[in-house]
MARTOR-805254 format. One record per residue (C-alpha): residue number from 0; residue in three letters; chain; x, y, z. Coordinates in steps of 0.2 Angstrom, whole numbers, m for minus. Layout:
MARTOR-805254
+-----+------+-----+-------+-------+-------+
! seq ! type ! mol !    px !    py !    pz !
+-----+------+-----+-------+-------+-------+
! NUM !  ala !   A !     X !     Y !     Z !
...
+-----+------+-----+-------+-------+-------+
This chain:
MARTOR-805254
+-----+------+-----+-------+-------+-------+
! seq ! type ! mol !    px !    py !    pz !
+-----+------+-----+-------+-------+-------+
!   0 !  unk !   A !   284 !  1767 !   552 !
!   1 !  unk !   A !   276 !  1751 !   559 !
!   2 !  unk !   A !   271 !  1743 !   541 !
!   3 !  unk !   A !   291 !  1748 !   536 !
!   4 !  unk !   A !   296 !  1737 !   551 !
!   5 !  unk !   A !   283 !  1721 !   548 !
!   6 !  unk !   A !   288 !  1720 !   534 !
!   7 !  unk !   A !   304 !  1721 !   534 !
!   8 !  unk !   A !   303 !  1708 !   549 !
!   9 !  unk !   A !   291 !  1696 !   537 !
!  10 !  unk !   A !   306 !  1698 !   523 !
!  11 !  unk !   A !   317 !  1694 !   536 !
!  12 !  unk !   A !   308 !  1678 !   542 !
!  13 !  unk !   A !   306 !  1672 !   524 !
!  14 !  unk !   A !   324 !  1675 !   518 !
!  15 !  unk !   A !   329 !  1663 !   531 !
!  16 !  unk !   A !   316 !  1650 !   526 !
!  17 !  unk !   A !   322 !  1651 !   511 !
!  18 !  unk !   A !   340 !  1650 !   517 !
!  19 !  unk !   A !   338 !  1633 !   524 !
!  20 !  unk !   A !   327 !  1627 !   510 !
!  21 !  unk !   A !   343 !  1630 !   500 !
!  22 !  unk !   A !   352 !  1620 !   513 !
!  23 !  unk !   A !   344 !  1605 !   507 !
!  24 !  unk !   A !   346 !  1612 !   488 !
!  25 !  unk !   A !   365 !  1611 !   492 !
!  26 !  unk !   A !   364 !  1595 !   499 !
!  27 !  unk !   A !   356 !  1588 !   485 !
!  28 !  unk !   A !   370 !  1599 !   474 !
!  29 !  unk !   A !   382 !  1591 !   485 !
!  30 !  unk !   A !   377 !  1573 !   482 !
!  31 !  unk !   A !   376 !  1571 !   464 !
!  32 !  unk !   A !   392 !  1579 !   465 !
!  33 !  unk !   A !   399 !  1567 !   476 !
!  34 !  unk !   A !   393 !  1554 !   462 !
!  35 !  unk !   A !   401 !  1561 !   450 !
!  36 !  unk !   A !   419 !  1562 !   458 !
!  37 !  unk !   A !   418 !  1544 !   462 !
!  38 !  unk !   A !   422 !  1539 !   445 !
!  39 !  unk !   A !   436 !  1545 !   447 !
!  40 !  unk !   A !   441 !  1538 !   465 !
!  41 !  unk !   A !   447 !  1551 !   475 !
!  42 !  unk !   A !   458 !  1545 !   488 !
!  43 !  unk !   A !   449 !  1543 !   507 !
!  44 !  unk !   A !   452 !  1561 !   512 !
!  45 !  unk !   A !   443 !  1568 !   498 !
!  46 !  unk !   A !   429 !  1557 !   499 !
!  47 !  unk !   A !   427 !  1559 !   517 !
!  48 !  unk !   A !   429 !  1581 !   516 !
!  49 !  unk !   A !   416 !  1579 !   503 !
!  50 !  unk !   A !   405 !  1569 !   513 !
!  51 !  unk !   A !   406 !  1578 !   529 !
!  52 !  unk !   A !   401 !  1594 !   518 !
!  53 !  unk !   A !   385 !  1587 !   513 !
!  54 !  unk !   A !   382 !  1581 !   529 !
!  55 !  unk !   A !   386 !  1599 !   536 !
!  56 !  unk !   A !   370 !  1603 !   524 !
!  57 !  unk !   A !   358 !  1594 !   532 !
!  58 !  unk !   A !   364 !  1598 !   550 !
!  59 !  unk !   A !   358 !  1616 !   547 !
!  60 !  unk !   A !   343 !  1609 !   538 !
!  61 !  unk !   A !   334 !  1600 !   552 !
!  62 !  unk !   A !   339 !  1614 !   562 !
!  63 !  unk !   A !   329 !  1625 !   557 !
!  64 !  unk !   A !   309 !  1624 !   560 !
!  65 !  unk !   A !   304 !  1630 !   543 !
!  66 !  unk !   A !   316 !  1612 !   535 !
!  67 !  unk !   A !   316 !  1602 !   551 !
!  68 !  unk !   A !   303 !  1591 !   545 !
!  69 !  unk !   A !   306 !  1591 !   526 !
!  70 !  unk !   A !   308 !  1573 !   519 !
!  71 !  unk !   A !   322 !  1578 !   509 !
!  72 !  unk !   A !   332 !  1585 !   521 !
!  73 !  unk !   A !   333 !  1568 !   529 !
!  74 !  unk !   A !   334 !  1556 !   519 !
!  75 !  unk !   A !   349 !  1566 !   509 !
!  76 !  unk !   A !   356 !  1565 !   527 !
!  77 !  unk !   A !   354 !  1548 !   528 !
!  78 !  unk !   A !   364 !  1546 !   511 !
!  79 !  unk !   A !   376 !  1557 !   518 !
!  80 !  unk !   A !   378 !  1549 !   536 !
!  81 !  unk !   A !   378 !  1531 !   526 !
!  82 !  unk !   A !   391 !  1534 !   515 !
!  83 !  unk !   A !   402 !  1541 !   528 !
!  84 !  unk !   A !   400 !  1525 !   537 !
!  85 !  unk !   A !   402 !  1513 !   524 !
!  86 !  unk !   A !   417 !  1523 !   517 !
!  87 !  unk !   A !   429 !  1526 !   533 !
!  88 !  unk !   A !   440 !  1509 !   534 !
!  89 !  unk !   A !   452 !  1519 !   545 !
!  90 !  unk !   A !   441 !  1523 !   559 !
!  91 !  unk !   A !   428 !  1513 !   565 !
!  92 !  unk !   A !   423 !  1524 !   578 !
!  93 !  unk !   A !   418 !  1538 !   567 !
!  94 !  unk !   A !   410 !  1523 !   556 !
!  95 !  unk !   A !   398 !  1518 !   568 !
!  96 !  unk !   A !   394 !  1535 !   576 !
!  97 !  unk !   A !   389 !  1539 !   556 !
!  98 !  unk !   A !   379 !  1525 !   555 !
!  99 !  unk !   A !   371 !  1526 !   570 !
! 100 !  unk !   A !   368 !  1546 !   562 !
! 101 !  unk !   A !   361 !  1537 !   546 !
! 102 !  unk !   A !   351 !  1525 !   556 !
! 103 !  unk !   A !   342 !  1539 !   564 !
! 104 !  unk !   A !   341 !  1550 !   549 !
! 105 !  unk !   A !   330 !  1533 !   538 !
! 106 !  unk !   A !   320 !  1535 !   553 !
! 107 !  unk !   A !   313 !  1550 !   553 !
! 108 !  unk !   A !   314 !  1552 !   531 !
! 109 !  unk !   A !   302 !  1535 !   531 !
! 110 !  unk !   A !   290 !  1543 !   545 !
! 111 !  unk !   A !   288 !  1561 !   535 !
! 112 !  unk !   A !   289 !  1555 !   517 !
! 113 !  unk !   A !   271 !  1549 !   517 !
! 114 !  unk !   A !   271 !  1552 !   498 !
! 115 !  unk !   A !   286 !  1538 !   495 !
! 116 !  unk !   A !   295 !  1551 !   485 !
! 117 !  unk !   A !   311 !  1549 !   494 !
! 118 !  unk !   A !   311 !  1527 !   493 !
! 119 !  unk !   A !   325 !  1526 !   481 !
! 120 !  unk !   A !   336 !  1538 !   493 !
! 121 !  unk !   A !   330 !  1528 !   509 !
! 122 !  unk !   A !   332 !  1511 !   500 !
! 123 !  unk !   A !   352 !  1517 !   495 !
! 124 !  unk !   A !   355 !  1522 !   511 !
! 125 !  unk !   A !   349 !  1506 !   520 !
! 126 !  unk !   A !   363 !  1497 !   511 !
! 127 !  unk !   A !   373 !  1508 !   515 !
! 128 !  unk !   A !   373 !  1506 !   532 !
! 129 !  unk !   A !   371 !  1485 !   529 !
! 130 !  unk !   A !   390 !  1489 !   518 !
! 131 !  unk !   A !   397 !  1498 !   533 !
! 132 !  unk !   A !   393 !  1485 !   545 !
! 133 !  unk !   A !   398 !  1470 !   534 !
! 134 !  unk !   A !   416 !  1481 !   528 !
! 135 !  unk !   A !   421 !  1483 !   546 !
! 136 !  unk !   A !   419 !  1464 !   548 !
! 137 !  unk !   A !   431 !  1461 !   534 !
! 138 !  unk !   A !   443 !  1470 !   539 !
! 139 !  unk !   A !   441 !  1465 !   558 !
! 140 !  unk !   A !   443 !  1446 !   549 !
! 141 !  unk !   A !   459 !  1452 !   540 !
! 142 !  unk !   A !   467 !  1462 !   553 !
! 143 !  unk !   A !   465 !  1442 !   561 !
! 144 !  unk !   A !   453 !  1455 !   574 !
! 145 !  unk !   A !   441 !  1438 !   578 !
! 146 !  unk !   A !   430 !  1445 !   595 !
! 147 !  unk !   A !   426 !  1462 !   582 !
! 148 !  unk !   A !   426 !  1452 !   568 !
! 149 !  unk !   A !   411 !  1442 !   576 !
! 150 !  unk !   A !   404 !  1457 !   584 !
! 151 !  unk !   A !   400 !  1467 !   567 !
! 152 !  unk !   A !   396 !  1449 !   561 !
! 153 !  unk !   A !   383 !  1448 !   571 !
! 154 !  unk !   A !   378 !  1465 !   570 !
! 155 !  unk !   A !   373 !  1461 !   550 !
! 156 !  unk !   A !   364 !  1446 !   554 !
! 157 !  unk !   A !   351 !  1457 !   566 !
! 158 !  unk !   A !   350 !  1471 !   550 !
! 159 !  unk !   A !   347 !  1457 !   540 !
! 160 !  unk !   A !   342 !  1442 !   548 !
! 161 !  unk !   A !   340 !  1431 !   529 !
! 162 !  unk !   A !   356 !  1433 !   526 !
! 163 !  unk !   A !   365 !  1416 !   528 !
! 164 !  unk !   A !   381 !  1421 !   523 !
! 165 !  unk !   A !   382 !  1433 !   539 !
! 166 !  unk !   A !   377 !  1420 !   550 !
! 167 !  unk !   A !   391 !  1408 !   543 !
! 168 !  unk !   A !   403 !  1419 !   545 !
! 169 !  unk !   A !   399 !  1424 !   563 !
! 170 !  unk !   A !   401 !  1404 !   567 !
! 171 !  unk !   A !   418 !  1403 !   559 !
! 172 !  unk !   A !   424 !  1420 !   569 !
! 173 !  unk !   A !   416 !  1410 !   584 !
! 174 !  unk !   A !   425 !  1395 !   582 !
! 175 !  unk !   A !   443 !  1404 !   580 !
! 176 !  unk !   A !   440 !  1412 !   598 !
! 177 !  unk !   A !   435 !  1394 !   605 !
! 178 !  unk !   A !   416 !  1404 !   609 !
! 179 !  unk !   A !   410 !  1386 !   602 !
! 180 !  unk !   A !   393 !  1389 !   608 !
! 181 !  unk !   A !   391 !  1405 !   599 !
! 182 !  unk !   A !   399 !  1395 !   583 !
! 183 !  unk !   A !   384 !  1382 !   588 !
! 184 !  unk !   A !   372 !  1393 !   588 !
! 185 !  unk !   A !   376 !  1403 !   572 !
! 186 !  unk !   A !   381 !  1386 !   561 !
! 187 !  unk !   A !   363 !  1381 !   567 !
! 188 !  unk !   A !   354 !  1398 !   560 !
! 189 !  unk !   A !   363 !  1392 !   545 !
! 190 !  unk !   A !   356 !  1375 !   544 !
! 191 !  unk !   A !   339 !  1379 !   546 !
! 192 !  unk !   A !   337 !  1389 !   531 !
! 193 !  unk !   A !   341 !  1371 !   522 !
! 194 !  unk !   A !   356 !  1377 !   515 !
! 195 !  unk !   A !   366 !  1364 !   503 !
! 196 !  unk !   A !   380 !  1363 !   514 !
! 197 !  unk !   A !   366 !  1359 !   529 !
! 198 !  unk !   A !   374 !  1340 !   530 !
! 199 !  unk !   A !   391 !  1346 !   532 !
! 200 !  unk !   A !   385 !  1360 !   546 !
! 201 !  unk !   A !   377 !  1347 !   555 !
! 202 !  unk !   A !   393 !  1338 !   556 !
! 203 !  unk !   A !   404 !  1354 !   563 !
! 204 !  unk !   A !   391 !  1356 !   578 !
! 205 !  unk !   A !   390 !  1338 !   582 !
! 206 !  unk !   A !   410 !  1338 !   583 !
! 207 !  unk !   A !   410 !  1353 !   592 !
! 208 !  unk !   A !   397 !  1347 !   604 !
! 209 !  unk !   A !   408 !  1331 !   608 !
! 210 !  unk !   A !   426 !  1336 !   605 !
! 211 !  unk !   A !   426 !  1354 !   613 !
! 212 !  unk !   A !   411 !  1355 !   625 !
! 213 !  unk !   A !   411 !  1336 !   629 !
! 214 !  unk !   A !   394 !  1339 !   632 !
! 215 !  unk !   A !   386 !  1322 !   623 !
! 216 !  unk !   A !   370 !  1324 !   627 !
! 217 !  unk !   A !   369 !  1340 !   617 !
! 218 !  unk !   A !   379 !  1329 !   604 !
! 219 !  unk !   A !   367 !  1315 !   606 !
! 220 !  unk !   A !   354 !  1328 !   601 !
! 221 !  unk !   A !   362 !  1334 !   587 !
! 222 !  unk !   A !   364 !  1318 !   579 !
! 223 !  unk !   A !   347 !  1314 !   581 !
! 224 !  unk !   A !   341 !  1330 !   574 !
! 225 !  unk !   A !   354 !  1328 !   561 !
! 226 !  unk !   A !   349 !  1308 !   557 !
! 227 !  unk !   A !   329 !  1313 !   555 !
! 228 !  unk !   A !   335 !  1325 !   541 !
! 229 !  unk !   A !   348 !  1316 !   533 !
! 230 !  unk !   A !   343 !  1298 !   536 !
! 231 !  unk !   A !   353 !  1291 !   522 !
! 232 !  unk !   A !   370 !  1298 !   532 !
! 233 !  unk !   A !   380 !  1285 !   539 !
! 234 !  unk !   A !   392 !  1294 !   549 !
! 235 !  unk !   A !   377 !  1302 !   558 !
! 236 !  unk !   A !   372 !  1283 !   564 !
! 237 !  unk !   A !   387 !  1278 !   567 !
! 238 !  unk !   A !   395 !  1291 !   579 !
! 239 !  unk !   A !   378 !  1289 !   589 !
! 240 !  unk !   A !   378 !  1272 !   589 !
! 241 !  unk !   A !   397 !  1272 !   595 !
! 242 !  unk !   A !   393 !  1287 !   609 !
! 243 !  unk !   A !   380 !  1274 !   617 !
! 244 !  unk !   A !   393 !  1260 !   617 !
! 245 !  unk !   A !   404 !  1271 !   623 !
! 246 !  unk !   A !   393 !  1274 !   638 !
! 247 !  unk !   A !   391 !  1255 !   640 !
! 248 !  unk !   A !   372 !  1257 !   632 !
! 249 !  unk !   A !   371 !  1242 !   620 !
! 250 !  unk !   A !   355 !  1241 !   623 !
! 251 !  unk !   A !   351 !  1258 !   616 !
! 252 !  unk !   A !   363 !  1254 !   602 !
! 253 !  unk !   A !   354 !  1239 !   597 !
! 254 !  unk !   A !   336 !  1248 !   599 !
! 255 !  unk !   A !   340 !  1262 !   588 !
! 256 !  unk !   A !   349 !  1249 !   573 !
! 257 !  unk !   A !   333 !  1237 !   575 !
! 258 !  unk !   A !   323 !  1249 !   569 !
! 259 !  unk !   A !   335 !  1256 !   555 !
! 260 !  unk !   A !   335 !  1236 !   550 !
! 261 !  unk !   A !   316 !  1234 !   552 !
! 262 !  unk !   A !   314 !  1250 !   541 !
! 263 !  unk !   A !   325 !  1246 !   527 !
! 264 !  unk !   A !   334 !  1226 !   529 !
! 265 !  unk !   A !   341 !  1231 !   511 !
! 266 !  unk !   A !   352 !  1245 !   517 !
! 267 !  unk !   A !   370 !  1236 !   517 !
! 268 !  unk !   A !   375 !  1252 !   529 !
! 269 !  unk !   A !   360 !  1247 !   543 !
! 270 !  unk !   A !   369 !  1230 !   544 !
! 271 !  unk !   A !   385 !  1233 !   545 !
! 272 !  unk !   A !   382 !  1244 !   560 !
! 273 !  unk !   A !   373 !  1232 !   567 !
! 274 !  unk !   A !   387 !  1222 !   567 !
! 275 !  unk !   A !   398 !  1237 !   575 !
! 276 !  unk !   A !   389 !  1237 !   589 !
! 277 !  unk !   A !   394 !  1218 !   594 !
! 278 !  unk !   A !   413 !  1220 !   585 !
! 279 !  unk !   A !   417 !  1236 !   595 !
! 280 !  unk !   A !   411 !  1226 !   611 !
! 281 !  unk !   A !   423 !  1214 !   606 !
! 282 !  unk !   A !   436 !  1227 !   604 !
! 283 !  unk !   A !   433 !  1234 !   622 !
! 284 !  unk !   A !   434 !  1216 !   630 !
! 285 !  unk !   A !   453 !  1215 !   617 !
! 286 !  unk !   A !   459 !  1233 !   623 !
! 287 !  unk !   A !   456 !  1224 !   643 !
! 288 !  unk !   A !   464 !  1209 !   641 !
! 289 !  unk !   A !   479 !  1216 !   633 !
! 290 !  unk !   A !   482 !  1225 !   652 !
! 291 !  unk !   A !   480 !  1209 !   659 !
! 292 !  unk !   A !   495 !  1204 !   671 !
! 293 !  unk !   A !   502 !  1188 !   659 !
! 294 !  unk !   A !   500 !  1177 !   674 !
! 295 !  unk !   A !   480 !  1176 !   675 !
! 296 !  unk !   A !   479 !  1165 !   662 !
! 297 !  unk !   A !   460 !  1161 !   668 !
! 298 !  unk !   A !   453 !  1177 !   665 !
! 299 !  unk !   A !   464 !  1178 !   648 !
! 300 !  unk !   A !   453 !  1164 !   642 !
! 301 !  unk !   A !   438 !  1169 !   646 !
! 302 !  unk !   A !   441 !  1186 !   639 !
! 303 !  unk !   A !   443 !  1175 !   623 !
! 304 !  unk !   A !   427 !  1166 !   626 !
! 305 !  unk !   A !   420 !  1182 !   628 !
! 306 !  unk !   A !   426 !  1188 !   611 !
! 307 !  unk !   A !   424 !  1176 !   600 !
! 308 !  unk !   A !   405 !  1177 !   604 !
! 309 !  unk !   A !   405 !  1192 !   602 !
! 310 !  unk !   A !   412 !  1192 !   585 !
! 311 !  unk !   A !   401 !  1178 !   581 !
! 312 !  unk !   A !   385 !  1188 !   583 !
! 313 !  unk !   A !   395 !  1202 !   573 !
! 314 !  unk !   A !   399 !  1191 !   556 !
! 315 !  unk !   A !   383 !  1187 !   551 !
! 316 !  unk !   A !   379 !  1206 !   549 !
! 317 !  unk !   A !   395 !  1206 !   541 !
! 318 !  unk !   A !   391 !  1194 !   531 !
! 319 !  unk !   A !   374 !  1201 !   526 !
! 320 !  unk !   A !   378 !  1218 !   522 !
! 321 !  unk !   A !   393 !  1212 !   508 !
! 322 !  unk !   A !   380 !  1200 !   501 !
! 323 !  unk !   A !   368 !  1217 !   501 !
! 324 !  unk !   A !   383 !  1227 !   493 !
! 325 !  unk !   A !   398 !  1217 !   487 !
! 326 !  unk !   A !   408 !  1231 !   483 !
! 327 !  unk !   A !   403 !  1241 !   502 !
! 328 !  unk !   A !   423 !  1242 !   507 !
! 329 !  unk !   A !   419 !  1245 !   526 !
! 330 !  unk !   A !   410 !  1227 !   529 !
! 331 !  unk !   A !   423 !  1220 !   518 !
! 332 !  unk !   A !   437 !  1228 !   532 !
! 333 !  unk !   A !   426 !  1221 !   545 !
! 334 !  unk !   A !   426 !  1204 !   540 !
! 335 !  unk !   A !   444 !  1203 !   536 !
! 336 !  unk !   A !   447 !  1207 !   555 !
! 337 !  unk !   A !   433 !  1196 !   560 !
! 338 !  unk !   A !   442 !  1179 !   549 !
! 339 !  unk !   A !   461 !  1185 !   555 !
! 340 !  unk !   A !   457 !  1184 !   574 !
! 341 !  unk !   A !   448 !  1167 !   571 !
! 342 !  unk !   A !   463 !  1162 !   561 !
! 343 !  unk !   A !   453 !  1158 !   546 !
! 344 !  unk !   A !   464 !  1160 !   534 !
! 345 !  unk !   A !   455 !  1154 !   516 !
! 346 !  unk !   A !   440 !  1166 !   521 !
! 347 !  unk !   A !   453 !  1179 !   526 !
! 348 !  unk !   A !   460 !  1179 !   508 !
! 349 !  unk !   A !   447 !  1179 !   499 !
! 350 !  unk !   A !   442 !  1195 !   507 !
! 351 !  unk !   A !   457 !  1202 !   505 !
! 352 !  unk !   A !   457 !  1200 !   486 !
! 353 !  unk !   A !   440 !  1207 !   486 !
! 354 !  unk !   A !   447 !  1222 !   495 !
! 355 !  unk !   A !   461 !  1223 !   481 !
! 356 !  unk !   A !   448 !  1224 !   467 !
! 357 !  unk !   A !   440 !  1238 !   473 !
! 358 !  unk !   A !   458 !  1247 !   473 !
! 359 !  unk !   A !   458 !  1259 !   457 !
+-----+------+-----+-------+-------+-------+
C-alpha cells in the first residue's frame, strides 16, 4: 500500500514539474505568436491582451522551484515585460512598472544563462526597454509635456550613456522649461563627444551663460574653453574680448589680443579686434557725452579729445587688417565710422565704395 502511495506521490511531483516546464513552452508558443500577429498590426488592445498572456506564462514559471531558475523562463519574461513597455503609449504608468519588470527579468536571464544561449532574447529585450524609454519622451515632447519629456530624456541617456542624440534632446527639453543649467549641462555632454555641431553648441551655452544666468564668469569660461578648441572662431574672441571691456578690463582685453597678434600677425580678424578694443572705448566715452547737460561745454571737449585718441589708436588696426584682407567687410565698417566721425570725407568714400563691391 505504501509503494502505491510513493509512487503516486513521485507521479504527482513530476507532473507538476512538468507542468511548469510547459509554462515556459507556452511562453515560447506565445511569443513567436506574438511575431506573427504583428504583421498584421493588431490594434493596442490586442497587442497588449497578447502580451500580458505571455507574461502570465512566466509569472507561474518562476514561481515554481522546479522552473524558477531556468534561463528561458526569464529571458522570455524579459521579451514579454519589454514589449509591454515599449508598446503601451496610453499609459505610462504601466510602461514603467513593465520595464522596471523587464529590467529585473535581464537580470536574472544574464546571471543564469552561463551558456549564452539566451543572448539574442537578452539583447532584444534590452532594446526594448531603451524603446520604451525614448517613446515616452516623444510623446512627453509632443504632448508639449517638457519636465517628462526631460525626465525620460534623461533616463536614456543613463541606459545609454553614448548616445548623443539623448543628451541633445534632454538640453532642448531643458531649455524650453528655463532649467538652463540642466540645458548647460547636457549641451556640454554633447560637446565633448566632438560632435560636428560642437562650435554651434558652444555658442548656445555661452549665450545661456550670459544672457539667462548672467553669470560671466561661467561665460568667461566657456569662451575660453570654446576659443582653445575653435581658435579660428571669431565670435568666440570677440564676445570675450567685449565682456572684459564691458567690465572696464582693457587691460585684459589688450593681453588676450597681443598674444592672438604675436601668434598669427596675418590674421586680418586678430587685428580688427584689436582695434575693437580702442573703438568700443570710444563708443563708451560717445554714449557719455551724449548725457552731458549742453551747457558743460568743457567736459564736451574733452570727451572729444578723449575719442579721437582713441580712435586713432583704433585706425591703424583698422587699417592693417583690410590691407591683410581687402575684402574682410567688418574692418571696412569700422573704418567707415572711424573717417565719418573725423569728417574725412575722400577716405570715407572710398571705403564706402569698397563696401559696395563686396555687395552681390
Amino acid at each position: 500500500m505504501k509503494k502505491v502511495l510513493f509512487s503516486i506521490l513521485f507521479a504527482g511531483a513530476a507532473t507538476l514539474a512538468h507542468a511548469q516546464k510547459s509554462e515556459v513552452a507556452d511562453a515560447k508558443k506565445e511569443w513567436g505568436l506574438f511575431q506573427i500577429t504583428m504583421n498584421q498590426k493588431p490594434s493596442l488592445e490586442k497587442t497588449l491582451a497578447a502580451l500580458n498572456s505571455g507574461l502570465k506564462h512566466t509569472d507561474n514559471a518562476i514561481a515554481n522551484e522546479k522552473s524558477k531558475n531556468m534561463p528561458e523562463a526569464w529571458s522570455y519574461r524579459a521579451l514579454f515585460a519589454s514589449a509591454i513597455a515599449a508598446s503601451d503609449t496610453t499609459n505610462f504608468e504601466n510602461s514603467s512598472a513593465k520595464q522596471k519588470i523587464a529590467e529585473e527579468a535581464v537580470a536574472k536571464a544574464k546571471e543564469l544563462d552561463t551558456k549564452g544561449d539566451e543572448k539574442a532574447n537578452i539583447s532584444t529585450a534590452e532594446i526594448n526597454i531603451s524603446n520604451a524609454i525614448k517613446l515616452r519622451a516623444f510623446t512627453a515632447y509632443n504632448k508639449k509635456d517638457y519636465a517628462g519629456a526631460l525626465k525620460y530624456f534623461n533616463e536614456a541617456t543613463e541606459k545609454n550613456p553614448s548616445d548623443t542624440s539623448m543628451y541633445l534632446n534632454a538640453a532642448i527639453m531643458a531649455r524650453n522649461i528655463k532649467n538652463y543649467p540642466e540645458a548647460i549641462k547636457n549641451f556640454k555632454k554633447v560637446i565633448s563627444f566632438n560632435t560636428p555641431n560642437a562650435k554651434d553648441l558652444y555658442s548656445e551655452i555661452i549665450n545661456l551663460s550670459l544672457s539667462e544666468l548672467k553669470d560671466t564668469v561661467g561665460g568667461i569660461a566657456l569662451l575660453k574653453e570654446a576659443s582653445a578648441k575653435f581658435p579660428d572662431a571669431e565670435g568666440f574672441i570677440q564676445t570675450e574680448t567685449q565682456l572684459y571691456i564691458n567690465k572696464g578690463d582693457i587691460v585684459k582685453s589688450e593681453e588676450m589680443l597681443n598674444k592672438l597678434v604675436a601668434k598669427d600677425p596675418k590674421n586680418p580678424t586678430y587685428q580688427y579686434l584689436m582695434g575693437d578694443v580702442y573703438y568700443q572705448q570710444a563708443v563708451e566715452v560717445q554714449n557719455k557725452k551724449n548725457k552731458l547737460d549742453s551747457k558743460k561745454v568743457k567736459e564736451a571737449n574733452t570727451m572729444v579729445t578723449q575719442i579721437t585718441a582713441l580712435l586713432d589708436k583704433a585706425l591703424p588696426y583698422y587699417l592693417k587688417s583690410s590691407e591683410l584682407d581687402p575684402k574682410y567687410a567688418p574692418a571696412l565698417e569700422a573704418l567707415k565710422r572711424v573717417y565719418a566721425f573725423k569728417n574725412d570725407t575722400p577716405k570715407y568714400e572710398a571705403v564706402k565704395k569698397k563696401l559696395e563691391a563686396l555687395k552681390p
